[in-house]
C-alpha positions as CSV (number, residue, x, y, z in Angstrom):
1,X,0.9,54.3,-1.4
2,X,0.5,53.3,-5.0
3,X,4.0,51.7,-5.0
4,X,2.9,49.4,-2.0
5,X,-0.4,48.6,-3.2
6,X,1.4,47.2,-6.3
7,X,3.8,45.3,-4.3
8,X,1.1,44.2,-2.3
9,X,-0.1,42.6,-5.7
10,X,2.8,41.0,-6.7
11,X,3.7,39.1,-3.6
12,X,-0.1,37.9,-3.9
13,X,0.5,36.9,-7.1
14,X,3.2,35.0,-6.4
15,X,2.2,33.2,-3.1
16,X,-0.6,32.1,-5.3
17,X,1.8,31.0,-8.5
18,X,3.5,28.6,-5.8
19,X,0.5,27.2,-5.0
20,X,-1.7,25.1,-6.6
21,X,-5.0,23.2,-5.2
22,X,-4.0,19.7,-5.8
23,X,-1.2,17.8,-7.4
24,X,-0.6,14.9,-9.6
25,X,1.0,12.0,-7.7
26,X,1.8,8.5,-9.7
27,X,3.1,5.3,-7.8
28,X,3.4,1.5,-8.4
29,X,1.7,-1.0,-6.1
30,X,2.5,-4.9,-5.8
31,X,0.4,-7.5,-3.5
32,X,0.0,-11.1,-3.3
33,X,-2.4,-12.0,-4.3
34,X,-4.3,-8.5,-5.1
35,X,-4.8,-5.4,-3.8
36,X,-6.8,-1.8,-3.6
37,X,-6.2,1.3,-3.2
38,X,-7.5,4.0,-1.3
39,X,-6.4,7.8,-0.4
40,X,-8.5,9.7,1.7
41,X,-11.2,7.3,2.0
42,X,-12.0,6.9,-1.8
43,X,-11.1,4.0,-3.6
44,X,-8.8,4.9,-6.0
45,X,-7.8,1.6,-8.0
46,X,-7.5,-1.9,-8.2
47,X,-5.6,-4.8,-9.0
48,X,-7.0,-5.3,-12.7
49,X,-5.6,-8.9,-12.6
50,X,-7.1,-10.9,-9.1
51,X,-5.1,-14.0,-7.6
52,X,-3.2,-15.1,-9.8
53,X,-0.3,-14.6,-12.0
54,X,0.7,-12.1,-9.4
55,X,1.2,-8.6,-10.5
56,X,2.0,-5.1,-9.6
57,X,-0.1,-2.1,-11.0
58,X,0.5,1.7,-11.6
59,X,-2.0,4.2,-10.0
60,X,-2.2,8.3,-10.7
61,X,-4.5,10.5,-8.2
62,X,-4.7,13.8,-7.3
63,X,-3.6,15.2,-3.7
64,X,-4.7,17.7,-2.1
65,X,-2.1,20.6,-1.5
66,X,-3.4,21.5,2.1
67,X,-4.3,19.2,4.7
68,X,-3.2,15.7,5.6
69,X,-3.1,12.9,2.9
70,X,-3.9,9.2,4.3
71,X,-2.4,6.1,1.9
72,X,-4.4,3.1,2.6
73,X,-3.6,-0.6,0.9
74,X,-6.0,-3.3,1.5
75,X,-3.9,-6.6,0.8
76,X,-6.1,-9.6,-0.4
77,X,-4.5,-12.9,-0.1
78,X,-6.7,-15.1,-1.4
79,X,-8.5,-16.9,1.6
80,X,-12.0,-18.3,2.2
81,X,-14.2,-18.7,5.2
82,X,-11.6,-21.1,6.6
83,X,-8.6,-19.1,5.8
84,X,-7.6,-22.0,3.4
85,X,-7.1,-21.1,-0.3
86,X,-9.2,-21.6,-3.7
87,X,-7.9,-25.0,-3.8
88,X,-9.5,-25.7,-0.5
89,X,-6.6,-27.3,1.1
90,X,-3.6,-25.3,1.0
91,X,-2.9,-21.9,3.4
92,X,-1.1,-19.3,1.0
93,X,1.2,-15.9,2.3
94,X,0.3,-12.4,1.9
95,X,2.4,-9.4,1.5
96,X,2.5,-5.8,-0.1
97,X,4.9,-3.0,-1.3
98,X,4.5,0.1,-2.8
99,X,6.6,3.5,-3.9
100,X,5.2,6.5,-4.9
101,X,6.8,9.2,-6.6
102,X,6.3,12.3,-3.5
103,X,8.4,10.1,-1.6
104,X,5.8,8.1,0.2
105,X,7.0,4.1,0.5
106,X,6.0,1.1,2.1
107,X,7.8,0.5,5.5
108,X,7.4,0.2,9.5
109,X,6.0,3.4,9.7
110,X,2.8,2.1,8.0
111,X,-0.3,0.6,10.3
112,X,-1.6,-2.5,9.1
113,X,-4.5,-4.2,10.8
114,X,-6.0,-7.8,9.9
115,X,-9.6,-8.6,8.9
116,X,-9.2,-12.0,7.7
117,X,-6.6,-14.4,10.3
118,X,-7.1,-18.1,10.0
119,X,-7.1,-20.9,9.9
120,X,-7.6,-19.9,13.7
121,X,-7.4,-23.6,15.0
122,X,-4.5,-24.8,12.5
123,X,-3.3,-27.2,14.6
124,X,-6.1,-29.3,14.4
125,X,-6.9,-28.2,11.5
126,X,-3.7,-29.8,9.7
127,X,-3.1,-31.8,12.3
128,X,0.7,-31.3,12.5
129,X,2.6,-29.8,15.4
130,X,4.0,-26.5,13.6
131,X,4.3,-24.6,10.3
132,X,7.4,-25.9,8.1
133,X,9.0,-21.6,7.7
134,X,11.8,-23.0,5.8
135,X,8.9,-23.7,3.0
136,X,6.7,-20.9,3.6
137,X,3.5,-23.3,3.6
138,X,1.9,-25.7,5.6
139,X,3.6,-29.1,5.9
140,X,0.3,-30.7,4.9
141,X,-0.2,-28.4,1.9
142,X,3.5,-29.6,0.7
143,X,3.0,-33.4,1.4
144,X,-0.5,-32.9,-0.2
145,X,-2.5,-34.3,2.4
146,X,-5.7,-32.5,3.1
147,X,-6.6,-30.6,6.0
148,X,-9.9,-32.1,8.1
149,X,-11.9,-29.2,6.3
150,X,-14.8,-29.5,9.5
151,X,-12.1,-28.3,11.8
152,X,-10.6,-25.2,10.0
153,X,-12.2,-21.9,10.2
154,X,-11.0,-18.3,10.2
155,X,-11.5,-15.0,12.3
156,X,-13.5,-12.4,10.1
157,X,-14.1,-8.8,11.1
158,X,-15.9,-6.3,9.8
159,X,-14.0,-3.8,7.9
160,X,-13.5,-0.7,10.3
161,X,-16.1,2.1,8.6
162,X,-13.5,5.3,6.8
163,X,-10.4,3.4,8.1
164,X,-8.2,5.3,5.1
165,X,-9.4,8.7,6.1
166,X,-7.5,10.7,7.8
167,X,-9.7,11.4,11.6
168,X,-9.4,7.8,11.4
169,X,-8.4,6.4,14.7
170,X,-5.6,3.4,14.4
171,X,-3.9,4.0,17.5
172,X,-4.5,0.5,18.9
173,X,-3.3,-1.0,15.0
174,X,-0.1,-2.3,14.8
175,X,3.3,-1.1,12.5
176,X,3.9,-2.8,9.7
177,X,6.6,-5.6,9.8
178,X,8.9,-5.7,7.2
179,X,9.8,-8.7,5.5
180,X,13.1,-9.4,3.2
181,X,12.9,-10.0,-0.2
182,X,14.7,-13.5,-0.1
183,X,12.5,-14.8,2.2
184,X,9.0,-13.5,0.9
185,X,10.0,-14.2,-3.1
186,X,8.4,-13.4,-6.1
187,X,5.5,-15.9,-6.0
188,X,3.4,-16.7,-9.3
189,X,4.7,-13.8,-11.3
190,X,3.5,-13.4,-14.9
191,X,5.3,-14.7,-17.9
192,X,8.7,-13.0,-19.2
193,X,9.5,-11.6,-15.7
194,X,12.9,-12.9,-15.5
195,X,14.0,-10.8,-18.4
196,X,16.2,-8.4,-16.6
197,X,14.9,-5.1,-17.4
198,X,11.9,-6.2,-18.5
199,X,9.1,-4.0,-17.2
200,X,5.6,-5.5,-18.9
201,X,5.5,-8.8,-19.3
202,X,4.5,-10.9,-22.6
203,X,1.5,-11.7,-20.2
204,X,-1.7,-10.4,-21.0
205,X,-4.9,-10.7,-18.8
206,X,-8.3,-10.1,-18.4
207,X,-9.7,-7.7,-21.0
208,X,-6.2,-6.8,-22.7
209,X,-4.5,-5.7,-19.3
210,X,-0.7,-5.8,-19.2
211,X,0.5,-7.5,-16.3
212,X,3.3,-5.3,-14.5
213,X,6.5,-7.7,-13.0
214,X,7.3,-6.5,-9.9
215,X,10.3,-8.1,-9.6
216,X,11.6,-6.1,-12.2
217,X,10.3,-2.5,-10.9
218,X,13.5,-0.7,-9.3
219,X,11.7,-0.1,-5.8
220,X,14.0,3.0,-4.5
221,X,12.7,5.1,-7.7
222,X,11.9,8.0,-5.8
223,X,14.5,8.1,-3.1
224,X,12.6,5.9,-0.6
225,X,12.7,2.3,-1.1
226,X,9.2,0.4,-0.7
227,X,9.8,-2.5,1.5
228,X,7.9,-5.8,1.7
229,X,5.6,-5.5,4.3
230,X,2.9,-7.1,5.8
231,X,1.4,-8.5,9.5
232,X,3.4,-10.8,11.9
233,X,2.0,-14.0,10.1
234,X,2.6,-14.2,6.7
235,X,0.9,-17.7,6.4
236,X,-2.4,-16.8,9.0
237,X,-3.1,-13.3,8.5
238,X,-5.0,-13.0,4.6
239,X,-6.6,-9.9,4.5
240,X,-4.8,-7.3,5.9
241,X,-5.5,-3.5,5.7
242,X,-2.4,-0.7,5.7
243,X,-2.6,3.6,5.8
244,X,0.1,6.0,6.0
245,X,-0.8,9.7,6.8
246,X,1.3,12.7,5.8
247,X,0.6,16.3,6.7
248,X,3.4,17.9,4.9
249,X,1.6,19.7,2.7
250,X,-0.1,21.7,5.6
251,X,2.9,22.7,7.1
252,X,4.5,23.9,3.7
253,X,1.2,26.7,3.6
254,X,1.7,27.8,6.6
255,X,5.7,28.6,5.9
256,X,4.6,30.3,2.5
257,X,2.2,32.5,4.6
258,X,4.9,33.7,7.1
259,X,7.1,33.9,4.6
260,X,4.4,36.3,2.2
261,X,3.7,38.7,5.0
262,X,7.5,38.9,6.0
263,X,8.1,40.4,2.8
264,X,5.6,42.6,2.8
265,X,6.5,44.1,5.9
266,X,10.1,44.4,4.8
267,X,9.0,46.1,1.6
268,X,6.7,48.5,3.3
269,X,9.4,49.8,5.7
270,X,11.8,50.4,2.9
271,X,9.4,52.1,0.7
C-alpha cells in the first residue's frame, strides 16, 4: 500500500511538472496603417507609431494553458467619415500580417469583418467609371483631382461588443482573403528598410520608439508563414477587424489526464 501511495505521488508530481497555468507567447504584428491587438478580449498592445511611416511591432502575452485562446487584430487604415484619407482627397489600402511564435499565423483561416467601408457611393464620389487596380488607388487620387467631397461618405458600424473573446459568435463573418506580397507592397515603410537584413530601422518615432521594417522580418519564423491578409477590397474596406481561435491547449489536458490515470492503473496491477 505504501509503495502505491508513493507512486501515486509521483505521477502527480509529474502531471503537474508538465503543466503550467499559462505560457509566454511572443509574435510580430504588421498593418497599414496601424493596428491593435487583442487576445481574449483584452487589449494587449498597440501600434506605438500611428499612420505613417508604416511599421510592424513585437508583442509578448501570456496564454492560458487550458481553454481556448482567441487572436484578434483590429486593422486601421487611416480613413475618416467619408472613407477618404487625412489628406481628404485620396482613398488609401489596408492590410495586415502577423506570426507568432506557438505557430499561430495570419491566413484564410482567420475571420475578418469590416466596420469602416467607404467611400460607399465612389462612383460619384470620384466621378470616374472604375478603380485603376494596376495602381492600387483611385484614378482621381493619382491625376490629383479632388473628389466632390459633398458626395462621398462611408458605412460605419459599431464595433461588435467582446468580438475577440472566445463565446464570440462570428459565424456570419467572412475568411480572410489573402493577398500576395507583390501586389499589396511595402507601402511608406520607415527609413533604412531596404538594408537587407536590417531588422530596426535608423527611424525613430514618437517618444524614442524604434520603428520595426516589416519587409525585412522573415515571416515563416515559426514554421507557419503569416500571409497578407485583409477583406475583399483593399481600397474600400478601412477598418477591418480579424480573430483566430485555438483550443489546443484544452485537448493536450485532457490527453495528459488519460495518460496520468493509465499509468497508475498499470502500476497498481503490477505492484
Amino acid at each position: 500500500l505504501a509503495e502505491i501511495m508513493m507512486l501515486q505521488s509521483i505521477l502527480i508530481l509529474v502531471l503537474f511538472a508538465c503543466q503550467s497555468e499559462s505560457k509566454t507567447v511572443k509574435g510580430t504584428i504588421y498593418a497599414n496603417n496601424e493596428a491593435r491587438f487583442w487576445v481574449n478580449g483584452e487589449l494587449i498592445a498597440e501600434d506605438p507609431v500611428p499612420i505613417i511611416p508604416i511599421n510592424a511591432f513585437n508583442v509578448s502575452f501570456e496564454i492560458p494553458d487550458e481553454g481556448a485562446v482567441t487572436f484578434g487584430i483590429e486593422g486601421l487604415d487611416w480613413a475618416d467619415h467619408r472613407g477618404l484619407e487625412f489628406d481628404g482627397r485620396c482613398v488609401g489600402s489596408g492590410v495586415m500580417r502577423a506570426i507568432f511564435d506557438n505557430g499561430v499565423a495570419t491566413n484564410s483561416s482567420w475571420k475578418c469583418w469590416t466596420y469602416n467601408y467607404g467611400p460607399v457611393n465612389w462612383r460619384p464620389c470620384y466621378a470616374v467609371p472604375e478603380i485603376d487596380s494596376s495602381l492600387k488607388v483611385f484614378p482621381g487620387c493619382s491625376m490629383n483631382s479632388s473628389p466632390v467631397l459633398d458626395d462621398c461618405f462611408a458605412r460605419i458600424l459599431d464595433i461588435p461588443e467582446g468580438w475577440s473573446t472566445n463565446d464570440f459568435d462570428d459565424s456570419i463573418w467572412q475568411n480572410a482573403v489573402e493577398w500576395d506580397e507583390s501586389y499589396v507592397g511595402w507601402l511608406g515603410p520607415p527609413a533604412g528598410c531596404s538594408v537587407p537584413g536590417t531588422y530596426v530601422s535608423t527611424d525613430v518615432g514618437p517618444d524614442g520608439v524604434n520603428m520595426t521594417c516589416g519587409q525585412n522580418i522573415n515571416w515563416s519564423a515559426y514554421g507557419n508563414e503569416g500571409k497578407f491578409i485583409w477583406r475583399e477590397d483593399l481600397q474600400l474596406d478601412n477598418h477591418v477587424l480579424c480573430r483566430y481561435t485555438i483550443s489546443s491547449a484544452a485537448t493536450r489536458t485532457v490527453f495528459s489526464s488519460i495518460i496520468f490515470f493509465v499509468l497508475l492503473t498499470v502500476f497498481t496491477i503490477i505492484l
